[in-house]
C-alpha positions in Angstrom: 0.0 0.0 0.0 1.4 3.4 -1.3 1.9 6.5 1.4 -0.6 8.3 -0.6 -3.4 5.8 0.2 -2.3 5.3 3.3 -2.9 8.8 4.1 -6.0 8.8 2.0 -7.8 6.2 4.2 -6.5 7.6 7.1 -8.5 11.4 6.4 -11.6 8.9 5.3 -11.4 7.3 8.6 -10.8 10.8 10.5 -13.9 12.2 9.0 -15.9 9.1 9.4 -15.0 9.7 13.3 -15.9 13.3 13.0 -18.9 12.6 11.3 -19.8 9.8 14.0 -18.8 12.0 17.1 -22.3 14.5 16.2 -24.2 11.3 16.6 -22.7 10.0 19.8 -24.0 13.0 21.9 -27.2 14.8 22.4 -27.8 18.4 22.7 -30.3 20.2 24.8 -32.8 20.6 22.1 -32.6 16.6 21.2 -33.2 16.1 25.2 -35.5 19.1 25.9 -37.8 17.5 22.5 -37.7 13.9 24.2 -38.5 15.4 27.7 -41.1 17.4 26.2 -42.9 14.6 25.0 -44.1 13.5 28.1 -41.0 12.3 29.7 -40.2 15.2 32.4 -40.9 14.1 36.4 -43.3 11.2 34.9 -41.4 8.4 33.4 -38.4 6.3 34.3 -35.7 6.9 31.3 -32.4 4.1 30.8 -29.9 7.1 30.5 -26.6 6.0 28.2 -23.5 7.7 28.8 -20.4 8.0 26.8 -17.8 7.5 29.6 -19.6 5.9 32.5 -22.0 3.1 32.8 -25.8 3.5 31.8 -28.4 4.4 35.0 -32.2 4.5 34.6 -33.4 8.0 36.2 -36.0 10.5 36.4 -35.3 13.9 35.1 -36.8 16.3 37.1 -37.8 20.2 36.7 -36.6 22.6 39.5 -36.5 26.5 39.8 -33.3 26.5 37.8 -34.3 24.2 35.4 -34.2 26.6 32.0 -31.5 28.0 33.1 -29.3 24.7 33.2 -31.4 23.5 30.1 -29.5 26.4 28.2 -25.8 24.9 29.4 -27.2 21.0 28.5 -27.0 20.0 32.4 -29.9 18.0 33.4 -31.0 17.2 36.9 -31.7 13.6 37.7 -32.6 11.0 40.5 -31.1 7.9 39.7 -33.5 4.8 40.2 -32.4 4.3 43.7 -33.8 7.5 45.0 -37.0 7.8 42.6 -39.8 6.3 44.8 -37.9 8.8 48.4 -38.5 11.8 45.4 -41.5 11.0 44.2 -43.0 11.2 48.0 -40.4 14.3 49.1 -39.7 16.2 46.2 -36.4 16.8 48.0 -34.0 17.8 45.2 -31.0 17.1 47.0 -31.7 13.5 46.0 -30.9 14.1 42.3 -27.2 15.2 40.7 -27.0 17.2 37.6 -25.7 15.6 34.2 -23.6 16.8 31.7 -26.2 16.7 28.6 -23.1 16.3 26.3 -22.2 13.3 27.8 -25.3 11.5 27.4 -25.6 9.3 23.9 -29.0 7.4 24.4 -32.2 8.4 26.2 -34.9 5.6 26.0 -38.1 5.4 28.1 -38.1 2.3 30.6 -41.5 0.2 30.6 -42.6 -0.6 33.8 -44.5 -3.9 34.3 
């Protein structure tokens, strides 16, 4: 194989990763639609992250809620705390998530 098409597979490959990378992540408008849609506070969501291990949550809307919509950080209670929040409404029990890091949202089915 020739330098040339060495390097010639090698920019292919480059902008197939480039072109990949927009899909891997969501932005607050592709998470503000899905939440919109009936998702926000009422249904358990499977959350799947780039770097860390997927969690099933509840994203939740606080005072500050546009305002960290605007920056693509999210408030959630993980599965753990859901049924403490759902009778408290204490918002110390959720962390906020970096919307950028987030590649999957899918609504969870309960049974």
């Amino acid at each position: 194989m020739s330098c040339l098409t060495t390097l010639k597979l090698l920019r292919l490959n480059a902008a197939k990763q480039l072109y990949l990378h927009k899909f891997l992540r969501m932005t607050n408008d592709q998470i503000g639609k899905f939440l919109e849609a009936g998702h926000l506070t009422k249904h358990n969501v499977k959350i799947d992250f780039k770097t860390r291990q997927s969690i099933v949550g509840l994203f939740i809307k606080t005072n500050d809620y546009d305002e960290l919509k605007s920056k693509n950080f999210w408030r959630i209670v993980s599965e753990t705390h859901i049924d403490n929040w759902k009778t408290s409404h204490d918002n110390n029990l959720a962390k906020i998530f970096n919307g950028a890091e987030i590649t999957r949202l899918t609504p969870v089915v309960v049974k």
